[in-house]
C-alpha angles and dihedrals in degrees: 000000000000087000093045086055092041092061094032089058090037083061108054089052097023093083086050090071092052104032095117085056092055097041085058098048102050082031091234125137116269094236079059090047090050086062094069083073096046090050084053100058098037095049082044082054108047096030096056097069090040099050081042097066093041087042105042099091099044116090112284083233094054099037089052097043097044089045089048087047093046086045085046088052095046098053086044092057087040087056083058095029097140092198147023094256096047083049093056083046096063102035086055087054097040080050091057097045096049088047087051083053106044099056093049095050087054098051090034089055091047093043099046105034126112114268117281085012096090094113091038085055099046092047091054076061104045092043088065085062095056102044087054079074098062104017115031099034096046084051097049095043084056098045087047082049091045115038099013126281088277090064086068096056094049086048078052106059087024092067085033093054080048086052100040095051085052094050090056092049095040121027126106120256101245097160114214128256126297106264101269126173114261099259082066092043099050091049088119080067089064102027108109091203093052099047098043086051087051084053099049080060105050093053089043089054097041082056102049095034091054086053100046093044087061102044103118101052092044085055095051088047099056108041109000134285131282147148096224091046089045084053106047082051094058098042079052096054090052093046095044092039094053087050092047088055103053107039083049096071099049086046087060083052099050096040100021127265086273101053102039090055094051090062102039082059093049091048084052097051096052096040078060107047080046090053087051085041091057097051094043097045092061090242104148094175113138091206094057091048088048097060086037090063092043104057085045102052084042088068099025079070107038091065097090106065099051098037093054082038089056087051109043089052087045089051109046122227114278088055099038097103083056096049095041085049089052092057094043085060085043090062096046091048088053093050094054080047095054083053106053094036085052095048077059120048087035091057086048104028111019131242090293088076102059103091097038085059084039089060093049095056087053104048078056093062090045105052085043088059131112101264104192119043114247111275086213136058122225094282096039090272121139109249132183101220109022091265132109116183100241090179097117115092094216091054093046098052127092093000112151103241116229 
């Protein structure tokens, strides 16, 4: 699974590193060619909640391995695309398929993780997701620079038809939901606790990703521009995310979904409002920015595991596919809202003010958290840490959702 979220999320930047390649050879503009990764995101978007509700009650397996093969297919048809227009076929179809994936790894990785293991499992998946910033689109963006921008495309369903095979060999067997009509199936829609998590995330997203958008010019602005400088802060943010991501789900199983959460909000919120102290203060130190950047992309990053966590407790099994979905679409509307929000305090205020704003976004997300962990597991059932194993299929099927 981590695989399988390492080459869906490849798949979504990678084109960004070779798009002038891709502009010459279909002889398009580049601005045209830059829309093949906003198509991406907003058919991901769209599609996650969608495919939820038609996937939720196949089996998690076959819903993984069938949606790796279709993205497999689709890359593979992106890598022979003749035109523009057959291209953004096919990235619309490789979009859906990754949205269609990705729900089902993080239920799959609650549901059939060890007991007491459910954040740890979640973080080994969203890790995959992070280390797709600073591993797998790098080394798309080479291979495109190297062998041709098709080339990309062909290293992409290559390592998806390796994920997919594993998958079949390895994954638990969570059956899906018992068939239900679609007012049962679209309770996340209804459920309080569900939406206002979605919404923590949104506003968290919209706060890192402003900030991270804006990363480069913030650099420049605190202690001088340079490419090598440039360079070592973005390797930082991959190595501190990654690391973000993992210990932060064993942090959700040690404290509960809810409360970790709650701190890894509250860690964000003040990396951030440190970040706005240090360009406002006239400390140009590397160093200082360094660890700045660090402490911030640790918590940028740890915000997965608990949140879908959160959710999935708040959800209930047999909807969980659908609730995760929704907060997927959550995070990719709050990254075309950093940049929106960012266009526009950087063209008013300047590029000093973007993690201040940043920090704002994310105090948000915090006071609108849950404050106190659930009392309850997913079946009414008292729980330590906010979890319950719902690996067992008898105890999956045929759960109410919400």
């Amino acid at each position: 699974m981590f695989l399988a979220l390492l080459v869906t999320a490849t798949d979504e930047f990678v084109i960004a590193g070779v798009l002038p390649a891709v502009a010459d050879d279909l002889e398009v503009s580049v601005a045209a060619a830059g829309q093949l990764v906003t198509v991406f995101a907003v058919v991901y978007a769209v599609g996650a909640p969608t495919l939820s509700v038609v996937c939720e009650r196949f089996a998690k397996r076959t819903v993984l391995v069938v949606g790796l093969l279709l993205f497999v297919l689709a890359n593979a048809a992106a890598a022979l695309a003749p035109g523009y227009w057959f291209l953004m076929g096919a990235r619309v179809a490789a979009a859906l398929c990754a949205a269609a994936v990705a729900s089902a790894a993080f239920a799959t990785a609650a549901a059939g993780a060890p007991d007491g293991a459910q954040g740890r499992y979640l973080g080994v998946v969203t890790a995959g997701m992070t280390a797709a910033l600073f591993s797998g689109v790098p080394l798309g963006s080479w291979l495109g620079g190297a062998f041709g921008w098709r080339a990309t495309f062909w290293t992409i369903a290559a390592v998806g038809a390796v994920a997919a095979a594993g998958l079949l060999a390895t994954a638990p067997p969570v059956p899906g939901g018992a068939p239900a009509p679609l007012r049962e199936r679209l309770a996340p829609l209804r459920n309080r606790s569900v939406l206002r998590l979605v919404t923590v995330t949104f506003l968290a997203a919209s706060g890192g990703l402003l900030f991270y958008t804006y990363l480069g010019p913030y650099t420049s602005k605190v202690a001088g521009g340079s490419y090598g400088l440039l360079s070592f802060v973005l390797f930082l943010v991959g190595a501190s995310g990654l690391a973000g991501a993992l210990l932060s789900g064993r942090a959700a199983d040690a404290w509960g979904p809810q409360r970790s959460l709650r701190r890894v909000l509250a860690g964000h919120a003040i990396a951030l409002a440190l970040a706005a102290g240090l360009v406002f203060s006239g400390i140009g130190d590397r160093y200082v920015l360094a660890v700045v950047i660090a402490c911030w992309a640790f918590f940028a990053w740890a915000l997965t595991p608990p949140v879908q966590g959160s959710i999935l407790t708040a959800a209930g099994p047999s909807a969980g596919m659908t609730a995760v979905s929704l907060n997927i679409s959550g995070l990719y509307l709050g990254t075309g809202f950093a940049a929106a929000t960012g266009g526009a305090v950087v063209g008013t205020l300047g590029v000093a003010y973007v993690p201040l704003a940043a920090a704002a976004l994310m105090a948000c997300a915090f006071l609108l958290s849950p404050s106190v962990p659930h009392a309850h597991g997913l079946k009414g059932k008292p729980v330590a840490k906010g979890y319950e194993r719902i690996s067992d299929p008898g105890k999956a099927v045929g759960r109410g959702g919400g």
